[in-house]
C-alpha positions as CSV (number, residue, x, y, z in Angstrom):
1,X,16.0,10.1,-24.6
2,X,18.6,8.7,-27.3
3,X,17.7,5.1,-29.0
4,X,21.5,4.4,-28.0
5,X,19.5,3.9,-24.0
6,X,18.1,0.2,-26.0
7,X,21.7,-1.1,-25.9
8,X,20.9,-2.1,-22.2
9,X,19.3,-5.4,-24.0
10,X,22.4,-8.0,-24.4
11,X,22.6,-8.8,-28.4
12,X,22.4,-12.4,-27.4
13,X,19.3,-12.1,-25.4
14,X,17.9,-10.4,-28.5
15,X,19.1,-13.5,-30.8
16,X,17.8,-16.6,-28.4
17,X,14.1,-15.0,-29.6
18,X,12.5,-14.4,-32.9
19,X,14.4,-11.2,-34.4
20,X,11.3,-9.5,-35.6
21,X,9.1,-10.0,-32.6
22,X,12.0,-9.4,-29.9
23,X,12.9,-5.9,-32.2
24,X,9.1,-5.0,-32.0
25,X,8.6,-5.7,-28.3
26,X,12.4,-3.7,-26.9
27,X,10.9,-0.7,-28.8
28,X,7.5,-1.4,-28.0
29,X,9.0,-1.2,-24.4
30,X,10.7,1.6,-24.9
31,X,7.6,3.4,-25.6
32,X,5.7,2.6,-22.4
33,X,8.9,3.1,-20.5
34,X,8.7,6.7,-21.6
35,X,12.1,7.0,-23.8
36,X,10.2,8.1,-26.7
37,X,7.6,9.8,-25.9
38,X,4.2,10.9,-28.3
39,X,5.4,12.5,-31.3
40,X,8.6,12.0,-31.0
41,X,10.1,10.8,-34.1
42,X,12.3,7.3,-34.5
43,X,15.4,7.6,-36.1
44,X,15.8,3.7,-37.7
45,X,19.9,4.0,-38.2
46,X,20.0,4.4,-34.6
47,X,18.0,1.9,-33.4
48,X,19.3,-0.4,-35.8
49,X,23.1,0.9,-34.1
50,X,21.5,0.4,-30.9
51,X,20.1,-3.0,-31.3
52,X,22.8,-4.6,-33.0
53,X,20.6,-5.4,-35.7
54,X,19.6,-4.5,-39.2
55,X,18.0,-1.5,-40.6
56,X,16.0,-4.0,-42.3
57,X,14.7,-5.8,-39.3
58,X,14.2,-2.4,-37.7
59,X,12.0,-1.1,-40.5
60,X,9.9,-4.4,-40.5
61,X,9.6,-4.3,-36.7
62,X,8.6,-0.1,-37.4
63,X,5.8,-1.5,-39.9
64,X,4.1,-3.8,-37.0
65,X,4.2,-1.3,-34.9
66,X,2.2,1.2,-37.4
67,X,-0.1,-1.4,-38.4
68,X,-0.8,-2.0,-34.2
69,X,-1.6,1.6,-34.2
70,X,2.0,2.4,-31.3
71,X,3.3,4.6,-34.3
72,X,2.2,7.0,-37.3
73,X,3.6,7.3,-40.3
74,X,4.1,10.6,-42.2
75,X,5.3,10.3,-45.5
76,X,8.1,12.4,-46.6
77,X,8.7,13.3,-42.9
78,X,9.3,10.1,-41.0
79,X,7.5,7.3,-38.6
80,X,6.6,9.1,-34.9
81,X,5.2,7.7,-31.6
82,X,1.4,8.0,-31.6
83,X,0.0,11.3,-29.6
84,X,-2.9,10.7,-27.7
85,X,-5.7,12.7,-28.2
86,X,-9.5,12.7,-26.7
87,X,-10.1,11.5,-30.5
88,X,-7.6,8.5,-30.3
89,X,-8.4,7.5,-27.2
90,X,-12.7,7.7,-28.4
91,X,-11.8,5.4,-31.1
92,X,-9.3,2.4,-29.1
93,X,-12.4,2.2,-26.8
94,X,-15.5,2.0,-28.4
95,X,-14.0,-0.5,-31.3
96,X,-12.2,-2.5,-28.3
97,X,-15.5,-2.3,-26.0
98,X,-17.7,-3.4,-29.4
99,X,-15.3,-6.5,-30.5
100,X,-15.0,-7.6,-26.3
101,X,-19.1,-7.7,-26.6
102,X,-18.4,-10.1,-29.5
103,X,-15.8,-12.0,-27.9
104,X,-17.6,-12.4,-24.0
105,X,-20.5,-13.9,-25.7
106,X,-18.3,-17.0,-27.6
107,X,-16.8,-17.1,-24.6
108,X,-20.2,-17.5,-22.8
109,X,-21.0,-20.9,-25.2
110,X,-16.9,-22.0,-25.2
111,X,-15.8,-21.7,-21.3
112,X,-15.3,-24.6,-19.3
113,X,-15.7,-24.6,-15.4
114,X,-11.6,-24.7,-15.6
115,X,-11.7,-21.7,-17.8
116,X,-14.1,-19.3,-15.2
117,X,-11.3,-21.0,-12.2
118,X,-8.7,-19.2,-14.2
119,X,-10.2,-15.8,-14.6
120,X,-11.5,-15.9,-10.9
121,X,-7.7,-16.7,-9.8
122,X,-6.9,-13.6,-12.4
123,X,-9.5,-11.1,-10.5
124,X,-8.0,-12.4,-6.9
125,X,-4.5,-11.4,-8.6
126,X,-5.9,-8.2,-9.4
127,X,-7.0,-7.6,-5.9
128,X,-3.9,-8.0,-4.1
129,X,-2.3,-6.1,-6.5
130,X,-5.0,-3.1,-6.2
131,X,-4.5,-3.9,-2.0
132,X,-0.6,-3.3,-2.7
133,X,-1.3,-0.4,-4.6
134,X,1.0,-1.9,-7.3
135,X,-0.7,-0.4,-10.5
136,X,1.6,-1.3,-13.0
137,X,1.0,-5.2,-12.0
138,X,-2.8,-4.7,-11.9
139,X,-2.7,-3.4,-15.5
140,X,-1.0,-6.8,-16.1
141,X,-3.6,-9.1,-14.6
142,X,-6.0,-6.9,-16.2
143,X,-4.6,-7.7,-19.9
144,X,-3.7,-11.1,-18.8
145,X,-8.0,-11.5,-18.1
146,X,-9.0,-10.0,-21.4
147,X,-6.5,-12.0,-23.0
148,X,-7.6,-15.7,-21.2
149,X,-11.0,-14.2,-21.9
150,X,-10.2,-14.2,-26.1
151,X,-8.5,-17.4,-25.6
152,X,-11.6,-18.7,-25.3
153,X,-13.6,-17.7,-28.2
154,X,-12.1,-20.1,-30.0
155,X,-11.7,-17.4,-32.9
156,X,-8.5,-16.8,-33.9
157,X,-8.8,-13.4,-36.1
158,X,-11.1,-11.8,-33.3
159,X,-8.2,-12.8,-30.5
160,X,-5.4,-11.1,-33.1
161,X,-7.3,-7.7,-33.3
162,X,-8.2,-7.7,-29.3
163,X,-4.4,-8.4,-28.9
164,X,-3.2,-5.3,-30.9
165,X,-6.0,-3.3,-28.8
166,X,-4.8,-4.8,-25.6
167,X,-1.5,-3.7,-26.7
168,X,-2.4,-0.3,-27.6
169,X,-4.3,0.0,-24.2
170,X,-1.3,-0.8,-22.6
171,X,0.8,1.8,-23.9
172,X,-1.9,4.4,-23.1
173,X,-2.6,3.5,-19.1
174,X,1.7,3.0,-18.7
175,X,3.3,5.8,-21.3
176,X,0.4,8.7,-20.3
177,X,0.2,7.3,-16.5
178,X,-3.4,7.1,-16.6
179,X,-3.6,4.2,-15.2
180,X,-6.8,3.6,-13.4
181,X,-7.5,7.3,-12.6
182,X,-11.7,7.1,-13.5
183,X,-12.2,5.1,-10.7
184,X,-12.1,5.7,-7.2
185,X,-9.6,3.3,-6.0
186,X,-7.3,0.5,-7.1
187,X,-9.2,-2.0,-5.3
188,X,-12.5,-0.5,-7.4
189,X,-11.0,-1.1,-10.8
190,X,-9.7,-4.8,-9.8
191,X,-13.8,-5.6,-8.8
192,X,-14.9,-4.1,-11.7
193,X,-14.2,-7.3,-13.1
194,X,-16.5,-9.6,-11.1
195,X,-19.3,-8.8,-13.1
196,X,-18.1,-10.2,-16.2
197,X,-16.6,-13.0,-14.0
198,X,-20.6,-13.7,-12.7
199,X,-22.1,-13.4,-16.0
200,X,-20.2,-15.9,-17.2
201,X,-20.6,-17.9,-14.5
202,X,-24.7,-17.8,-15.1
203,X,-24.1,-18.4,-19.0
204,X,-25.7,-15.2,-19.5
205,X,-24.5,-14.0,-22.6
206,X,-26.7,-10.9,-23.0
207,X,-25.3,-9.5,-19.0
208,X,-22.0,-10.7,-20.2
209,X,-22.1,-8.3,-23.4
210,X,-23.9,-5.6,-20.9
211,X,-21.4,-6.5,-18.2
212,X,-17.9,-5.6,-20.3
213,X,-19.8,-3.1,-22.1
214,X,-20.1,-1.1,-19.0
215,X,-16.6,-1.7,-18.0
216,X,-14.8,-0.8,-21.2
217,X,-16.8,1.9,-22.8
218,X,-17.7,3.8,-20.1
219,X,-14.3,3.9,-18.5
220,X,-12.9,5.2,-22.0
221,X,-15.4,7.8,-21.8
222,X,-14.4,9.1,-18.3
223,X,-10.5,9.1,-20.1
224,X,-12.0,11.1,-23.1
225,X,-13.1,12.9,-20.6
226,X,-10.3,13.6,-18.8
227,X,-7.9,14.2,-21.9
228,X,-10.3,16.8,-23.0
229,X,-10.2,18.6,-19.6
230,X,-6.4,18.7,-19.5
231,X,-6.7,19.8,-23.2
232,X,-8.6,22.9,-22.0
233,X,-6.8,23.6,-19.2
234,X,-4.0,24.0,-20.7
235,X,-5.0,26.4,-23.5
């Protein structure tokens, strides 16, 4: 699909928000929408035509978005949308499931009983999402979690990296329509989240780190997994 689809965003909306970040988030958005799909490559005059910005803004927006790990850039040949391979997909996980470990046990020491209210109302959001069979939403809640969940480490460069992740992990469940296919149901992958939810509860920071270490890594694996059987089958 044609860049020239972007123009569907009024200019003015795109000027009442910080240029940069509201240029990084339409194409960001395009992405997971499926308009340009993995490998494709991004032509920046024409998304600079069909923005109504600058090819300056565009190119900085482009540079976020390769520093994120969304796009790759091939020198002499252009910047393309990230393919995702069983390699990829190894590597989001395990450094995501390694630095949540980190993160679950500040939070362990940091959260207040307000904090563990929140991320219980989060997993309840989750469930009647899974029970509407709205998967889109449940990926949502399921960001929004991790993210409350960073909030409170109280460490600011950890919560930046996990939000880039998050972001990536996003764009791989919505733009490949993966979405929660390793487990059984919908209403599985929202309770795979209680766990963490008790641990934290108990101040248990070493079933905490066990708890999310179970439910990131080893659901990456069964996507690895996955990618590599589709991979075979269709050679």
């Amino acid at each position: 699909m044609s860049a020239e689809d972007l123009t569907e965003t009024p200019l003015a909306e795109i000027r009442r928000k910080p240029l940069r970040h509201t240029v990084r988030t339409r194409i960001e958005e395009a992405i997971v929408q499926g308009m340009f799909k993995g490998g494709e490559k991004l032509n920046e005059a024409e998304l600079s035509r069909a923005l109504g910005v600058s090819r300056g803004l565009v190119r900085e927006a482009l540079r976020e978005l390769e520093t994120s790990g969304v796009l790759v850039s091939v020198p002499y040949r252009g910047t393309f949308v990230k393919e995702w391979t069983p390699r990829s997909v190894w590597e989001l996980y395990t450094l995501r499931a390694n630095l949540e470990e980190f993160a679950v046990e500040l939070a362990v020491q940091r959260a207040t009983d307000a904090d563990l209210q929140e991320l219980a109302e989060l997993v309840q959001d989750m469930t009647r999402a899974a029970q509407a069979q709205d998967a889109t939403e449940l990926v949502e809640f399921d960001l929004q979690f991790h993210h409350r969940l960073h909030q409170m480490t109280g460490h600011r460069l950890l919560q930046q990296m996990l939000q880039d992740l998050g972001g990536l992990t996003r764009i791989f469940i919505i733009a490949t329509k993966a979405f929660y296919s390793p487990f059984a149901s919908l209403e599985e992958a929202a309770a795979s989240h209680n766990p963490i939810l008790e641990a934290l509860r108990a101040r248990d920071a070493q079933l905490a780190r066990q708890a999310i270490h179970e439910h990131i890594r080893q659901v990456g694996e069964r996507y690895v997994d996955q990618l590599e059987a589709d991979e075979h089958r269709s050679k």
